[in-house]
KEMILUM-208372 format. One record per residue: residue in three letters; x, y, z of N, C-alpha, C in turn. Coordinates in steps of 0.2 Angstrom, whole numbers, padded with zeros to 4 digits, always signed. Layout:
# residues N
alaXYZXYZXYZ/...
This chain:
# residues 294
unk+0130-0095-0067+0125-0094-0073+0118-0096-0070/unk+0114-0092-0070+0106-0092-0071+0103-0098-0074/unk+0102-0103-0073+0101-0109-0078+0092-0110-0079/unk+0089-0104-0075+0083-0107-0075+0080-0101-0082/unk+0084-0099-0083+0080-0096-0091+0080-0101-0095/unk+0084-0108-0096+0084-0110-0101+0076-0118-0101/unk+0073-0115-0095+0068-0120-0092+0062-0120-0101/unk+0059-0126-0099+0055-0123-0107+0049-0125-0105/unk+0046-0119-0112+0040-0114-0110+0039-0119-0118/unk+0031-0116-0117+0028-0121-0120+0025-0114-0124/unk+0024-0112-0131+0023-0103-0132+0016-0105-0136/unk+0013-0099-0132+0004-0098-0134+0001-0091-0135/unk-0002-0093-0139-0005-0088-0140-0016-0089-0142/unk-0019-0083-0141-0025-0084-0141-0028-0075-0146/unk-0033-0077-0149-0036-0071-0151-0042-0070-0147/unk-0042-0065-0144-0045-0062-0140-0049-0055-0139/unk-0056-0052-0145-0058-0046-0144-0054-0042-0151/unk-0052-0050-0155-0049-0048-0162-0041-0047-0161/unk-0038-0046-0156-0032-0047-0155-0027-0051-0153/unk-0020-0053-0155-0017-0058-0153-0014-0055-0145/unk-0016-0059-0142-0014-0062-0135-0008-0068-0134/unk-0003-0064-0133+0000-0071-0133+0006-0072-0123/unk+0010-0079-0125+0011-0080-0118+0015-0085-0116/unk+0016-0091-0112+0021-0093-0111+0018-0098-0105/unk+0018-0107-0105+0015-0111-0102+0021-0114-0097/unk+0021-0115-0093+0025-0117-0088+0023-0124-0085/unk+0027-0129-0084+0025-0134-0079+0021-0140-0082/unk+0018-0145-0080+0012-0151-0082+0005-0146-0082/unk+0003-0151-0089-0004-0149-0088-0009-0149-0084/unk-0008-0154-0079-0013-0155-0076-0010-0152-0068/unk-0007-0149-0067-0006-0148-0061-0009-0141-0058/unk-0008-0139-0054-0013-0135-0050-0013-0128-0055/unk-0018-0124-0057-0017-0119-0063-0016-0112-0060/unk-0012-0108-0063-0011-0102-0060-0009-0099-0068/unk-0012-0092-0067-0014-0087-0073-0008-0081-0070/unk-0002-0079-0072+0001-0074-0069+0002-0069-0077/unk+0004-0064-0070+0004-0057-0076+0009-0052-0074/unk+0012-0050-0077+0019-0043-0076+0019-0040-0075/unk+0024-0038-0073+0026-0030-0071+0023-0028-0078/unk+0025-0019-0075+0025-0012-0083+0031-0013-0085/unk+0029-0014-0093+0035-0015-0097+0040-0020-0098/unk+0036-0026-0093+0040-0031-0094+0037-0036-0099/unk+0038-0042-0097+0034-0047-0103+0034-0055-0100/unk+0032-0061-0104+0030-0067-0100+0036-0071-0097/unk+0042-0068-0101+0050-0070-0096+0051-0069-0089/unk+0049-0065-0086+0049-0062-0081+0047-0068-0075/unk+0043-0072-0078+0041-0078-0073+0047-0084-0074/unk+0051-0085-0078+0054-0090-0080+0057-0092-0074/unk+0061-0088-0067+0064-0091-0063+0060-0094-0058/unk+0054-0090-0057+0050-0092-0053+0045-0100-0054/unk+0045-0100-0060+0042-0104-0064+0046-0111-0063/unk+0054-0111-0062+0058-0117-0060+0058-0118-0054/unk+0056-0113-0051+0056-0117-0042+0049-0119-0042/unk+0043-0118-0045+0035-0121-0045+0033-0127-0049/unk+0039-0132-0052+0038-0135-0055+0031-0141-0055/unk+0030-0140-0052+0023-0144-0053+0016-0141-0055/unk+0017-0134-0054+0012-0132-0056+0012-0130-0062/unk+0005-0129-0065+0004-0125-0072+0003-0118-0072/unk+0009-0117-0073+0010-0108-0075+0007-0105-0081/unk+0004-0101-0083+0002-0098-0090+0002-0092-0088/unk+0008-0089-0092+0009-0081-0092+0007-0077-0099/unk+0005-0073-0095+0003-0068-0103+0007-0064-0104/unk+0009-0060-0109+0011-0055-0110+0005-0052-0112/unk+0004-0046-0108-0002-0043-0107-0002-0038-0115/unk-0008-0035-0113-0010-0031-0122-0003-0025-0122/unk+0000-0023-0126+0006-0017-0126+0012-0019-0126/unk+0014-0028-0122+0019-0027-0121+0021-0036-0125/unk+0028-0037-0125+0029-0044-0126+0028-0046-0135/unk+0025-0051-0137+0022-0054-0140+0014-0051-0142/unk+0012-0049-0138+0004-0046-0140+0004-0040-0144/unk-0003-0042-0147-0003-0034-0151-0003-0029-0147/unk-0003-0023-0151-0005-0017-0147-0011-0016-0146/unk-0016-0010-0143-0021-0010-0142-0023-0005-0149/unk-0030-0005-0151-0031+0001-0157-0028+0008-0154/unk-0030+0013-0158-0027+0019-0159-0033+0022-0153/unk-0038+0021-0153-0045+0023-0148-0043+0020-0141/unk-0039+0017-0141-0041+0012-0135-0037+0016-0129/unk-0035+0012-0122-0029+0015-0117-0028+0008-0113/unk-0022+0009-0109-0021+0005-0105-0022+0007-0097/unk-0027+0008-0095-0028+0009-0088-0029+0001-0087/unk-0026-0001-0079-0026-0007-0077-0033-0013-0076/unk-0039-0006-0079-0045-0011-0080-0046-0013-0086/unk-0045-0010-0092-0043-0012-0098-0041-0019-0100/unk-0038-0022-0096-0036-0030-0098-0040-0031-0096/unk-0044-0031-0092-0049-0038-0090-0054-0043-0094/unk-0055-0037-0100-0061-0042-0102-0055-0048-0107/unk-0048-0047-0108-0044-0050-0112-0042-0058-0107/unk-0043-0054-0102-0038-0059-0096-0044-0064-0097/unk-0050-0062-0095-0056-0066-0095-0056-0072-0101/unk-0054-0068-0107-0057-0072-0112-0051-0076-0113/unk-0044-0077-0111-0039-0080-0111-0041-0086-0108/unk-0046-0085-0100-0044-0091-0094-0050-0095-0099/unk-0056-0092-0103-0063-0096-0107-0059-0099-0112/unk-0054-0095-0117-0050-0100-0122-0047-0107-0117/unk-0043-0105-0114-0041-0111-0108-0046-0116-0107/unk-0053-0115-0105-0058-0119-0102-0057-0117-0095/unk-0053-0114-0092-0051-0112-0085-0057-0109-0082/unk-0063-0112-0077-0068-0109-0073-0064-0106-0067/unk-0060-0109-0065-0058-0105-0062-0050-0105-0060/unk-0046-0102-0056-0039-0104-0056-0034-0098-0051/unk-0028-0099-0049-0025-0096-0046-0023-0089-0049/unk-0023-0085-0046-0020-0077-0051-0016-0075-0047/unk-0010-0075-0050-0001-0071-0049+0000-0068-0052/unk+0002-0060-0049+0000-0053-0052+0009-0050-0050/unk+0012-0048-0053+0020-0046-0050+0017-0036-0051/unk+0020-0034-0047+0020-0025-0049+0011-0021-0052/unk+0012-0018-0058+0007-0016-0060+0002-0026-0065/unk+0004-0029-0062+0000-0038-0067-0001-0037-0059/unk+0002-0037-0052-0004-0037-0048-0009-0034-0045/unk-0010-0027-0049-0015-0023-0046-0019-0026-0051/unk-0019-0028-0056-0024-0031-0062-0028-0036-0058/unk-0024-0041-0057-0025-0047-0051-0030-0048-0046/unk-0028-0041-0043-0034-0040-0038-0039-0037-0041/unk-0039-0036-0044-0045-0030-0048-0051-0035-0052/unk-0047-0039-0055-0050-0047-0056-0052-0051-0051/unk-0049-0052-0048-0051-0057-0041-0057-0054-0039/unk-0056-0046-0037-0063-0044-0033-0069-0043-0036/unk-0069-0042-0043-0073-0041-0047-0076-0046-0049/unk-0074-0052-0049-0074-0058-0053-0073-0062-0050/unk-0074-0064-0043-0072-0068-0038-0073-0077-0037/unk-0079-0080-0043-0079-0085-0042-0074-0087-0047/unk-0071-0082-0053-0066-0085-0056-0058-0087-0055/unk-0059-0085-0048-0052-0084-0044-0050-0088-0037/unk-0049-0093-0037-0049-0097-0031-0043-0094-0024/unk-0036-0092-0028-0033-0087-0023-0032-0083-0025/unk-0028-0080-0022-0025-0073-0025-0016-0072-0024/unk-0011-0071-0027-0004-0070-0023-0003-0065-0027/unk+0000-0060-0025+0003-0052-0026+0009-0052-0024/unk+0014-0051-0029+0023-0049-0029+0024-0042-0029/unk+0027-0039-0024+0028-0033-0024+0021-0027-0027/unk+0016-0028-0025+0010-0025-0026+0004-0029-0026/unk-0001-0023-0023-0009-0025-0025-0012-0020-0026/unk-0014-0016-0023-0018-0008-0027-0015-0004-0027/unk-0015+0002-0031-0013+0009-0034-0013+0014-0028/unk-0009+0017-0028-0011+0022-0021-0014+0026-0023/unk-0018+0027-0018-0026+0030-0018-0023+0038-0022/unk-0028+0039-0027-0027+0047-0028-0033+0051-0026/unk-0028+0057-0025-0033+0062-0022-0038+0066-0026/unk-0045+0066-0025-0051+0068-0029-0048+0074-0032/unk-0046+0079-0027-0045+0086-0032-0041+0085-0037/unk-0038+0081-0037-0031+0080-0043-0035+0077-0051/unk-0041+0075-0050-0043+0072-0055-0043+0077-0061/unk-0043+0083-0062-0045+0088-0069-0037+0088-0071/unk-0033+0089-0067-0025+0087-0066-0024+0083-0072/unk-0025+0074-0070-0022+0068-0070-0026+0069-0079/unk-0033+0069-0079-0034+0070-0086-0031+0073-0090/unk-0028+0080-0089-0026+0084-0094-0019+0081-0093/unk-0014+0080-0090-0008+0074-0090-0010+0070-0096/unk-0016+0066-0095-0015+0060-0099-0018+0062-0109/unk-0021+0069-0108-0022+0071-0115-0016+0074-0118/unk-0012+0076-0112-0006+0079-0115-0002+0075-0119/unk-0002+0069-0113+0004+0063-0117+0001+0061-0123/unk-0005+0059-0123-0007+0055-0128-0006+0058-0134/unk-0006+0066-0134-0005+0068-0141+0004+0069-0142/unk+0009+0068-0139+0014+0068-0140+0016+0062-0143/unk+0013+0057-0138+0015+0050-0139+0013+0048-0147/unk+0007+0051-0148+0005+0049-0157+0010+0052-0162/unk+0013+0054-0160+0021+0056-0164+0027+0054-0164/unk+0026+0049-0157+0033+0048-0155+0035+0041-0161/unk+0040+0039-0163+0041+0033-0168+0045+0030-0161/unk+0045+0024-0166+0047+0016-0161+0056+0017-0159/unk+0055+0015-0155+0063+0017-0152+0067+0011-0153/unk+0073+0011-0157+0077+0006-0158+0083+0006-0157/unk+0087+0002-0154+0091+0001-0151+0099-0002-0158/unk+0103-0002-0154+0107-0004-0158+0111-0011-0160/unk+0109-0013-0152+0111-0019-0152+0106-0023-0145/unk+0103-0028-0144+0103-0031-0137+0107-0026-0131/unk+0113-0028-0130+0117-0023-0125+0114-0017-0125/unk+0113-0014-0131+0111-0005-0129+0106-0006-0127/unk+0100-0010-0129+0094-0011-0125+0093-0011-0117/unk+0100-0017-0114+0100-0017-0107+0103-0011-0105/unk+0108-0008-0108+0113-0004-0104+0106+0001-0103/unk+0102+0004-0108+0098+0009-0105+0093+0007-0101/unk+0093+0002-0099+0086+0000-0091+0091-0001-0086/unk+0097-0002-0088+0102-0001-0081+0102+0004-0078/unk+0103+0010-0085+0105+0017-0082+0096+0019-0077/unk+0091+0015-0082+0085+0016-0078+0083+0015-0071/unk+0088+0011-0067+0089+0009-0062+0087+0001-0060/unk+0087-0003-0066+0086-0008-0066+0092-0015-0068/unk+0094-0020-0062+0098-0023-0061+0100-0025-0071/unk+0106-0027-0073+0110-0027-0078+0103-0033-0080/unk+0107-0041-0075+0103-0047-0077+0097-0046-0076/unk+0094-0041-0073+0085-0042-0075+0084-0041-0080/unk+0086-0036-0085+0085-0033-0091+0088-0036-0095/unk+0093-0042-0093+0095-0046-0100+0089-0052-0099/unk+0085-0053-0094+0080-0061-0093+0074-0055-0099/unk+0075-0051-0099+0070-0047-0102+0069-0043-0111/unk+0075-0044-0110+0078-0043-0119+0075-0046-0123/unk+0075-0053-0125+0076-0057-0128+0066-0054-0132/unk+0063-0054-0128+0055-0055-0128+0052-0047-0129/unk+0057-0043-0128+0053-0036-0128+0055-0033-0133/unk+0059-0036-0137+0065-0035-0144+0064-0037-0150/unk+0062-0034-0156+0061-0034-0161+0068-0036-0166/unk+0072-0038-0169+0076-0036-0173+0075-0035-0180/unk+0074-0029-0183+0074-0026-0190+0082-0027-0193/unk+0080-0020-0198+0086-0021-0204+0089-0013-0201/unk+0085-0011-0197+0086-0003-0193+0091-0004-0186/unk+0091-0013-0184+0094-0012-0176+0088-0016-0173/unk+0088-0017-0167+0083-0018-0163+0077-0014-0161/unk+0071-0017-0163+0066-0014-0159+0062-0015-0154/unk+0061-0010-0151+0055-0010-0144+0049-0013-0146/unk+0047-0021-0145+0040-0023-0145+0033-0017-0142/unk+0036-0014-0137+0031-0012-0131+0025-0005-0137/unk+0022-0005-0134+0019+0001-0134+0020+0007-0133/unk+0021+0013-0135+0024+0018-0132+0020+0023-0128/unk+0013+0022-0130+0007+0024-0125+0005+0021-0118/unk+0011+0015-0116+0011+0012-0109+0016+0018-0106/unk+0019+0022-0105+0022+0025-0104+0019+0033-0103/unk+0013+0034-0107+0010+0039-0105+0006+0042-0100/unk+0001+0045-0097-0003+0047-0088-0006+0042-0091/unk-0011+0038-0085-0017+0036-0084-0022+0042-0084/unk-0027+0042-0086-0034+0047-0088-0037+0047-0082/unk-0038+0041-0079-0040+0042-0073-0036+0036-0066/unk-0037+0039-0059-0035+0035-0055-0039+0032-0051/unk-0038+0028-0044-0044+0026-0040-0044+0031-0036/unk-0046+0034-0031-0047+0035-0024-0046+0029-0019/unk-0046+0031-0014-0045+0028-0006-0053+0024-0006/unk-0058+0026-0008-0065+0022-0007-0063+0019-0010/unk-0064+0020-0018-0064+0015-0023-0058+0011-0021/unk-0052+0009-0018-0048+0005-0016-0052+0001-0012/unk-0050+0004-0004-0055+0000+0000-0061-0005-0002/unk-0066-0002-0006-0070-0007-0010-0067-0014-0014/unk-0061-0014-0018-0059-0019-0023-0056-0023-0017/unk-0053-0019-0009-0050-0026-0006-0056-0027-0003/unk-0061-0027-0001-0066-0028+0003-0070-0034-0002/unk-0067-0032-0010-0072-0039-0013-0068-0045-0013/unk-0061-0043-0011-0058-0051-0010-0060-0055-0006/unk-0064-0061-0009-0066-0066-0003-0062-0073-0004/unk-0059-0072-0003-0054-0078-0010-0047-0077-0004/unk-0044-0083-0001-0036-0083+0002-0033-0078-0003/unk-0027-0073+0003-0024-0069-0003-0017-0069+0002/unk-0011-0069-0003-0004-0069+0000+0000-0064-0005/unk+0000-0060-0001+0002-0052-0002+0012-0052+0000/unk+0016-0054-0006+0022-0054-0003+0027-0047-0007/unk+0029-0046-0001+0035-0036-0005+0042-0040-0003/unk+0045-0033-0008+0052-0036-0009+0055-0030-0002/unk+0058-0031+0003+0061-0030+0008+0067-0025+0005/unk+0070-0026+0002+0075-0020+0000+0074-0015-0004/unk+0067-0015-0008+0065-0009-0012+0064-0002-0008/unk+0068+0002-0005+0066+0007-0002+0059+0010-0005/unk+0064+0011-0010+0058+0016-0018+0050+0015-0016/unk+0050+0010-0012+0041+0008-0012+0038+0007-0007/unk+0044+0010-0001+0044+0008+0005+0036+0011+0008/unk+0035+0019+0006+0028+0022+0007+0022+0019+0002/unk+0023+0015-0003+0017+0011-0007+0016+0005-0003/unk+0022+0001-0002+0022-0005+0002+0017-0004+0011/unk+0021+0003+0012+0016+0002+0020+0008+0003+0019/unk+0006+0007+0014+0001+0010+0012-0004+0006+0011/unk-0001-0002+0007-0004-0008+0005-0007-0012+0010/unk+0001-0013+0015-0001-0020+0021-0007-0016+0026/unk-0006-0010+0027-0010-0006+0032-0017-0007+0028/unk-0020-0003+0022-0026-0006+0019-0029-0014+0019/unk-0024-0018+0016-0024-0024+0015-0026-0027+0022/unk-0024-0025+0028-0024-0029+0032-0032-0028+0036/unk-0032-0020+0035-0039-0019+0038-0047-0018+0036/unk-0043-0023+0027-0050-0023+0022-0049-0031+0019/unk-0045-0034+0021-0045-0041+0018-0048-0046+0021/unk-0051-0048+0020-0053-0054+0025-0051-0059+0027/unk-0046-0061+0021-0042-0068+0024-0035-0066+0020/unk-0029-0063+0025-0023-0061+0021-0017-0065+0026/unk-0013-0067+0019-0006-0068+0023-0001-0063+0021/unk+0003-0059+0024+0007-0055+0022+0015-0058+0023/unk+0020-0059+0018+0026-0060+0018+0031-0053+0015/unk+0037-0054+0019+0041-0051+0016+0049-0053+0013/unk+0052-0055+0008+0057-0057+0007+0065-0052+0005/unk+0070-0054+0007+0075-0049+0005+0076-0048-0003/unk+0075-0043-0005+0077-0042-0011+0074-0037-0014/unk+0074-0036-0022+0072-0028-0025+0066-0031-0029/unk+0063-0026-0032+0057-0027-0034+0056-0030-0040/unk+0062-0034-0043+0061-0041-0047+0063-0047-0043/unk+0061-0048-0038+0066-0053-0035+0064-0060-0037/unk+0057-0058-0040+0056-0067-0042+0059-0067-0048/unk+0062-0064-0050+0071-0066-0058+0074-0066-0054/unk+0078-0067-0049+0082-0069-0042+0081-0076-0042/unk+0087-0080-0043+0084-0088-0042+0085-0089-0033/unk+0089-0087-0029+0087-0086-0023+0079-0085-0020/unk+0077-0078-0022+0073-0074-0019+0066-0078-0021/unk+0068-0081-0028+0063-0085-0030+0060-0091-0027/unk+0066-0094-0023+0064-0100-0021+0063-0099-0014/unk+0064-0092-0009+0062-0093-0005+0051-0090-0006/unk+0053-0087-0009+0045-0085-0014+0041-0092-0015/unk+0044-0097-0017+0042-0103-0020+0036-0106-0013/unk+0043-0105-0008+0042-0108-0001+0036-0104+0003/unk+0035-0099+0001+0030-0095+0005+0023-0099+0001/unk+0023-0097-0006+0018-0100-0011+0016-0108-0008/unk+0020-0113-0007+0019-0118-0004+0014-0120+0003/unk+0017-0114+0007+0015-0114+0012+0007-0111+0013/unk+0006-0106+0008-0001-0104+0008-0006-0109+0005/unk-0002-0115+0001-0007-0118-0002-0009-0123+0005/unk-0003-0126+0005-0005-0131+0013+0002-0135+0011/unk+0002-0138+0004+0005-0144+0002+0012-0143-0002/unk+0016-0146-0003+0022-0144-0007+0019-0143-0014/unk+0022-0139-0016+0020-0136-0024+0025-0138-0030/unk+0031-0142-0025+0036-0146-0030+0037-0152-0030/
């Protein structure tokens, strides 16, 4: 049995730009602070195993705006990956946090980065799990990618909340999604409403919509170019599915970052909910700091 979900989390929440932000506190207060953010579609459980191998530090996980605990975004608004930032900002101000470590897994890492380089006196390192920037998209595609994202958007304003029948039906369909049984049960509990209808999906359903727009290869280049901040860029070694996003990253990363350490650990593209792949994750994160982190 998995014993590290039952780790306790200390549950927060902040208003931020008039909306509830909420999120999950990890570890002593006073210990070295780190601001981590999730994958798409997941929520602030997703750090929970990672979170018992780093027991000494101060983990604060958000459940980012669409998903988890958080409100949704207005009806005007979207989720492209720059959208969080001014939320992420006013989280680390409610904190008092001037500055602090940012831990970004998946689509929470490109965010990660995108703050760190944009905002880099408020970002002491940087670590990236299984991602850091979007693969570049290509300018002609752009007339494209907006009319994808006008498409969805008017569909999605129709679509109603999707309910499940039980917990279990919730997992069974991320498994058929192609996602491990146990990851999708460390992620139930928080992405799950229960009504008088069944279970409902917290998430947003306009996070599953096109992005309106994407970066290009410059615009990329640029965001790692403004990391000047230690960065540990660690991928999950068994993800085929990402093996062309993966090489795409360490190659960029490596030839625009200034100060990078590159890890790779066995495992899939949750591996920090993996209590193995988590601790050997812990061991990397220790090693980049200098000191033991437990």
């Amino acid at each position: 049995m998995n014993t590290s979900n039952r780790i306790t989390a200390e549950q927060l929440s902040w208003t931020v730009d008039g909306r509830k932000v909420a999120g999950q506190g990890f570890g002593p207060p006073g210990g070295m602070r780190v601001l981590a953010l999730h994958g798409w579609l997941d929520n602030s459980d997703s750090f929970r195993v990672l979170a018992s191998a780093l027991p000494n530090l101060r983990i604060v996980v958000l459940d980012l705006p669409g998903h988890g605990h958080s409100e949704h975004r207005s009806q005007d608004s979207s989720y492209q990956i720059w959208d969080d930032l001014p939320q992420i900002i006013g989280v680390l101000d409610a904190l008092g946090w001037e500055q602090c470590v940012m831990l970004g897994h998946s689509r929470g890492a490109m965010i990660s980065t995108l703050l760190a380089a944009t905002m880099p006196g408020r970002v002491k390192a940087l670590i990236t799990l299984d991602g850091l920037i979007p693969y570049p998209f290509e300018d002609e595609k752009m007339i494209t990618q907006l009319r994808s994202y006008l498409t969805d958007r008017k569909k999605l304003e129709k679509k109603s909340k999707r309910v499940f029948t039980s917990k279990e039906d919730f997992v069974s369909r991320r498994a058929r999604l192609g996602e491990p049984q146990h990851i999708a049960e460390q992620l139930a509990d928080r992405n799950l409403r229960e009504t008088d209808k069944g279970f409902e999906w917290r998430g947003d359903h306009r996070l599953s919509g096109s992005s309106a727009l994407k970066l290009n290869k410059t615009q990329c280049v640029s965001i790692l170019e403004g990391l000047t901040m230690p960065v540990l860029n660690i991928w999950a070694g068994d993800d085929s599915k990402l093996k062309k996003f993966m090489d795409m990253a360490k190659s960029l990363g490596g030839e625009h970052i200034a100060n990078l350490k590159t890890a790779e650990i066995a495992g899939h593209h949750h591996m920090h909910m993996e209590e193995g792949a988590a601790k050997e994750i812990a061991r990397e994160i220790e090693g980049f700091f200098g000191v033991g982190a437990r």
